[in-house]
N, C-alpha and C positions, 0 to 999 in steps of 0.2 A: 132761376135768376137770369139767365141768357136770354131765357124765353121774354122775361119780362123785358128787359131793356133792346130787343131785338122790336118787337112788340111799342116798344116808345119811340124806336129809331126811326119806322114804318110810319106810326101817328104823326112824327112830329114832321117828316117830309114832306107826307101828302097834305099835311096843312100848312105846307109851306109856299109848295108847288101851286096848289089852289090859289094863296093869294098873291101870291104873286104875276101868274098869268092873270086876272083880275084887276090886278094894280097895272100891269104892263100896259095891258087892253086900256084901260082904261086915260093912262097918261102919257102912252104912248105917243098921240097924237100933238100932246100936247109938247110935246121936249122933242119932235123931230125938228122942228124951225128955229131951236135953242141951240146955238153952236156950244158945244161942251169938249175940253180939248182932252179931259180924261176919257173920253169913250174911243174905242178905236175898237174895230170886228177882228182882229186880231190879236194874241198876246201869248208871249212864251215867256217860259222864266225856267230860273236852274235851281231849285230847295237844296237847305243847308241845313240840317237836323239832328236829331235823334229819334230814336225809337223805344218803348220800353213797351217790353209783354209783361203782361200784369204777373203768368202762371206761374213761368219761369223765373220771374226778379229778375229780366237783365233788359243793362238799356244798351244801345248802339249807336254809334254813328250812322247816318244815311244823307243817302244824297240822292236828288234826282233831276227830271226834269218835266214840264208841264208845259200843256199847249190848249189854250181856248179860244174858240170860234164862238163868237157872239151874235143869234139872230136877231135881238133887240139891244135894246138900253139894259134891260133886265135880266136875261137870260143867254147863257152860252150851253155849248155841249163843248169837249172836251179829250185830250188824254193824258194819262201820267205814264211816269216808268219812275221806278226809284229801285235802288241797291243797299240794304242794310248789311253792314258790313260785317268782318268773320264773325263776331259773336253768336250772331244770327244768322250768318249768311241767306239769305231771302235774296229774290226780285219779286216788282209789285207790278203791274201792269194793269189801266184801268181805264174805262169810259166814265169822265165824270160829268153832273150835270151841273150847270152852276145858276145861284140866282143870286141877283146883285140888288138888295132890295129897298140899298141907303147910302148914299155918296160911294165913299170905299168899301162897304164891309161884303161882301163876298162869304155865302154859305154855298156848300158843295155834298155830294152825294154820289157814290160810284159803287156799282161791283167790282168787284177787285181779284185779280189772279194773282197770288201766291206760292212761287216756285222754290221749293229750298228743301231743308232736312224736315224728315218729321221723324221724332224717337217711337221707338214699337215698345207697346207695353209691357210686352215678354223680357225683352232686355236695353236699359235705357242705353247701355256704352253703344247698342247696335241702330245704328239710323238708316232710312233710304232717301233720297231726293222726288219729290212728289208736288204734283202743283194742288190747290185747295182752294174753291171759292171764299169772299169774306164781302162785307159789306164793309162802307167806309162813308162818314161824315163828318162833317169838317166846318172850320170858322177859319175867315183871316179878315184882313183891314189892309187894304191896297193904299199906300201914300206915293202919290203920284208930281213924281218933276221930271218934266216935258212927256217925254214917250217913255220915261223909264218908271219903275214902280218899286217898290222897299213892301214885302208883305208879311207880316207876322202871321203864322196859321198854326193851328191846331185841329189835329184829322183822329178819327177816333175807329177804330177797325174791331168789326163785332163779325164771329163764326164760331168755328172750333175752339180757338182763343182770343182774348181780346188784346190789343195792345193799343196805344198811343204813340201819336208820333206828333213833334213840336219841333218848330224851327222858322226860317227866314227863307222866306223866295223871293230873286232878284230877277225882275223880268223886262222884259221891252214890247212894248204895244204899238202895230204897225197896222 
């Protein structure tokens, strides 16, 4: 089942990534002579959330923080950092890329470092601290007044385990 949906996560990127470099190229030109006051090559914002791992049943509070550099209209690169709190105790640390491919909506894509507990199978009470690749994909909806931004997102994190994380990022674009 991982495999499979690791496998959809991959398909569904790179036909994302394709048209949208495609669409960029191609209307690129035409939206550089278009003043647009939502665009800005910079943008940071601070996530307000939770997180629930699927295996475990538990959800947590998280917080973090994100920073995109945008080379087009369409397309930024990126990083995050966030901290799920005691239940989970995690940090997440990640290059994401991002493609902006309809007024506000904003999908995104990162590997992701994972720093926290992981339980041994021999005995669950006995844990160590360990970092763990994961993959992470995401949706949110930027609503944008003046330079500031109100984002709904939903990021979905596929590896060892999967979990979800949902919340609000409040950002400023400079």
């Amino acid at each position: 089942m991982k495999n499979k949906i690791f496998l959809l996560a991959i398909i569904t990127l790179v036909v994302l990534l394709n048209s949208s470099i495609l669409y960029s190229q191609k209307h690129e030109e035409q939206s550089n002579h278009v003043a647009n006051a939502h665009f800005n090559k910079n943008h940071i914002a601070l996530f307000n959330g939770a997180t629930t791992v699927f295996e475990h049943d538990i959800t947590s509070y998280t917080v973090g923080v994100e920073y995109e550099y945008r080379f087009t209209k369409t397309m930024g690169l990126g990083l995050l950092a966030e901290y799920i709190t005691p239940e989970i105790d995690e940090f997440v640390l990640g290059i994401t890329f991002f493609i902006h491919p309809f007024k506000g909506l904003k999908l995104m894509a990162a590997p992701i470092l994972v720093y926290g507990e992981e339980s041994k199978e021999e005995d669950i009470l006995e844990s160590e601290k360990e970092a763990r690749f994961f993959g992470r994909i995401g949706i949110g909806y930027e609503i944008h007044v003046h330079y500031f931004t109100l984002n709904p997102i939903i990021d979905f994190d596929f590896g060892k385990t999967e979990a979800m994380g949902y919340g609000v990022g409040i950002g400023y674009g400079f």
